[in-house]
N, C-alpha and C positions, 0 to 999 in steps of 0.2 A: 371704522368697518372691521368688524371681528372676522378670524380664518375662515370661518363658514359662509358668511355672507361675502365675501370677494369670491371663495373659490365658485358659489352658485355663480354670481355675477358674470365672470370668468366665462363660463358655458353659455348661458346665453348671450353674453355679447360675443363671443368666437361666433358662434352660428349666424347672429346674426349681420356680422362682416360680409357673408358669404349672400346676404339677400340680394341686394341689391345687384350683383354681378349678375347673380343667376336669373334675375328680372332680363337685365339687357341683354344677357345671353342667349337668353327666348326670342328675344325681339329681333336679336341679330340671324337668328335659324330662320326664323319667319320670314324675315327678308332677301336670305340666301335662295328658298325656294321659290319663293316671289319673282327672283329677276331670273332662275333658270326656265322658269313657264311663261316670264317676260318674251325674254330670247327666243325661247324656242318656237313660240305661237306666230312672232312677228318674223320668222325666218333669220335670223343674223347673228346665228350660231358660229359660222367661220367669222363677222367683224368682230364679235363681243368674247369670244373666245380666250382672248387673254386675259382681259377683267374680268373673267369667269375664276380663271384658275389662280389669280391674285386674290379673290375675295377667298376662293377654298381655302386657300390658303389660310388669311387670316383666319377662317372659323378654325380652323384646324390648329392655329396658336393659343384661338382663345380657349376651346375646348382640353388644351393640355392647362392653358393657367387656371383652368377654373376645376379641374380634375385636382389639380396636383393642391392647392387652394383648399378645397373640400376636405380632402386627406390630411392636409396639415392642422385643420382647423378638429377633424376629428381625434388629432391623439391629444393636442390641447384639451379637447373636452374631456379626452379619457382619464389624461392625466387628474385632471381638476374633478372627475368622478370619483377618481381613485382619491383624494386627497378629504371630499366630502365624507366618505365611506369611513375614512381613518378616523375623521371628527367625531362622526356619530358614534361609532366603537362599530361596525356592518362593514369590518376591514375583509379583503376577499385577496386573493393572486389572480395577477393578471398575465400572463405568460408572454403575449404580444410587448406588455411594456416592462417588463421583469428583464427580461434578458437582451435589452437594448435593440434588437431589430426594427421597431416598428419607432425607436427613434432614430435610430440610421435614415429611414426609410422617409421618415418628417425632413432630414436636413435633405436627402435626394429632392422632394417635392418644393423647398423651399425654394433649393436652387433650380429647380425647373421652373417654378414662379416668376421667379427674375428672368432669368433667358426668355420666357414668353412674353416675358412685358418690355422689353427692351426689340424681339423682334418683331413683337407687333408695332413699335413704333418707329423700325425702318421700312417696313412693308408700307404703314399709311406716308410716312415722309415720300419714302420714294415714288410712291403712285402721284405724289402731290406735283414732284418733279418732273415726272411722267407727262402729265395732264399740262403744265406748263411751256414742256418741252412741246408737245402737240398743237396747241393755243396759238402759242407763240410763234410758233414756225422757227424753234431754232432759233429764236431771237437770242445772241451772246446779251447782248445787256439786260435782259430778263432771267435768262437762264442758270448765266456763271454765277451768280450772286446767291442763288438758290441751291448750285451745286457747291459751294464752299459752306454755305451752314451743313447740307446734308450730311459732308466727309465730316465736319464737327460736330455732330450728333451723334455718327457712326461711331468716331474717335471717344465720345462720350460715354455712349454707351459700354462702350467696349473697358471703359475706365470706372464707371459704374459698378459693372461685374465684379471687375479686380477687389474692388475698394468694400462690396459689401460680402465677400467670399467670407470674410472672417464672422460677419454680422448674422450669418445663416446659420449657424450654428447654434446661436440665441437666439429668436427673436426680436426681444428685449433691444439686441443693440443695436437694431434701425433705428431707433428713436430714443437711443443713450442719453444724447443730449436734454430733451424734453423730458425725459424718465429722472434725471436728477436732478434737473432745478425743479419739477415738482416736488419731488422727496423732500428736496431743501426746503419746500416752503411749506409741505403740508406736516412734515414727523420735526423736520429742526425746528420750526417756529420760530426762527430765524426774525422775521418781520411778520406784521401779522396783515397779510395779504391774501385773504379766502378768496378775493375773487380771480387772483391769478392764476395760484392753485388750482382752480375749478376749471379755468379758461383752458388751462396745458395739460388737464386733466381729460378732458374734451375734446383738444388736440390730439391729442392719442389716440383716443379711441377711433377719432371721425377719420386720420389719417388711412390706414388701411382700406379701409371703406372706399375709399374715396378714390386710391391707387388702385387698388382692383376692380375700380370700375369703369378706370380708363380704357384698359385691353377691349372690353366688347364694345366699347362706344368708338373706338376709331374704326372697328369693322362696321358698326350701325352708320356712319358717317360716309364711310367707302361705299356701304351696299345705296344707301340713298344716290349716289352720285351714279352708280351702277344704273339704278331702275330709270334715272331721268334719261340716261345714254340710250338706255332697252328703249323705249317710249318714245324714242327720236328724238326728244328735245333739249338738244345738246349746244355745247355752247361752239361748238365747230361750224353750226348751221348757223349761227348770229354772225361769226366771223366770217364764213363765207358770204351771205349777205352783204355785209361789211364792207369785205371785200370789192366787189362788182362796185358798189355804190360809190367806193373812194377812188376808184379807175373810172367812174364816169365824171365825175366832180372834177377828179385831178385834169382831165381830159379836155374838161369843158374851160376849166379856168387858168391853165396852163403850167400846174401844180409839178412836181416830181415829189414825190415822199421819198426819206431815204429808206422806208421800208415798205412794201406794199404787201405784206404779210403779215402782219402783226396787224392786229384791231384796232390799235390807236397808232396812228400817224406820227413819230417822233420828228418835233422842227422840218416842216415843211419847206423845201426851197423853194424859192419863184423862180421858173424860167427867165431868159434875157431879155423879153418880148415883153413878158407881163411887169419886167421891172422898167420897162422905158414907158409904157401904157401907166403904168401908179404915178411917176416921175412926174409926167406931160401932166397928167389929173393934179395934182397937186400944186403943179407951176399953173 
């Protein structure tokens, strides 16, 4: 592939990294407004009120990663305008990229990218524990096991940031690794392996893509859980159900559960009564 043809390539695959986000980004606005005319039509504005302002939230993450996303992907394109232009001999000054500002302003957007995608995915973890903690009733053996991955996501994340600060500054060095055992195999000829090359060549590409299109799918994910809440049909109403039903059973057959809040019954004990009734049956 000659300088001309990559650096075309170059632009329209930058642009089209940005497709698919901005698809579910749509979808995730759609369904923000969907459960505020949910809520509001069905009265239970003060219950739904805080998964209200968790979901804003998240739109509100995803709208900077996909803002800042946009932005990064347009001076990539400018650059690779500019570099087509030099090809053809229709070389021109570009003042925006001449005097480094609007690459300053790529590495702020970059690192905003990251920070979005990393808090978008303590907002959906944390709702996930949220919802657990609720379900559950508090259940420790449900809960604590859930809240120990979260603080190692958080810890993660947080290690994440550190580790790709240096990487934002290039692009390129999110995916160093992948970038040089292609090179090795496609410019060294090293071995002669086209179809590797092609496969981690395609890894690349499809990587982004595909991390960018995480941040609005966890808010399409959340908003869905949202609309079934709006709608009444919540998994709090199975449990209470649940509930009644396993206090009449436990009641009837002499049962204690050691939890009667939780939707499944952990190791049931029999009362003293129902153990001498099984004993006698069995003698």
């Amino acid at each position: 592939m000659d300088a001309l043809t990559e650096a075309l390539y170059n632009i329209v695959n930058a642009w089209w990294a940005a497709f698919l986000e901005t698809i579910l980004y749509s979808i995730f606005g759609v369904l923000l407004l969907l459960n505020i005319c949910i809520v509001k039509t069905r009265g239970r504005t003060s219950a739904m009120k805080p998964a209200l302002i968790v979901q804003a939230a998240m739109f509100l993450v995803a709208t900077i990663h996909l803002g800042s996303n946009l932005f990064e992907i347009y001076v990539g394109a400018a650059k690779n305008a500019l570099l087509v232009m030099r090809i053809t001999g229709t070389d021109m000054i570009f003042d925006g990229l001449s005097n480094g500002k609007a690459m300053q302003r790529s590495v702020l957007a970059s690192i905003l990218v990251q920070i979005a995608f990393v808090a978008q995915i303590w907002l959906g973890d944390g709702f996930m524990l949220f919802r657990l903690w609720k379900v559950w009733n508090s259940d420790k053996r449900v809960v604590i096991p859930h809240t120990v991955g979260f603080i190692a996501d958080v810890a993660f994340g947080i290690l994440a940031l550190y580790q790709n600060a240096a990487a934002l500054v290039d692009p390129e060095k999110e995916t160093m690794g992948p970038n040089q055992i292609a090179r090795a195999f496609a410019l060294g000829d090293i071995l002669y392996m086209p179809l590797i090359a092609v496969s981690l060549a395609v890894h690349i590409s499809c990587s982004g893509v595909i991390s960018s299109s995480i941040t609005p799918l966890i808010g399409i994910t959340f908003s869905i859980i949202i609309t079934r809440m709006g709608l009444g049909i919540s998994v709090e109403m199975y449990v209470k159900a649940r509930r009644k039903e396993s206090r009449h059973v436990s009641e009837a057959a002499g049962t204690t559960g050691i939890t009667n809040d939780s939707s499944i019954v952990f190791a049931q004990v029999l009362a003293p009564h129902s153990i001498e009734l099984s004993l006698t049956a069995t003698a």
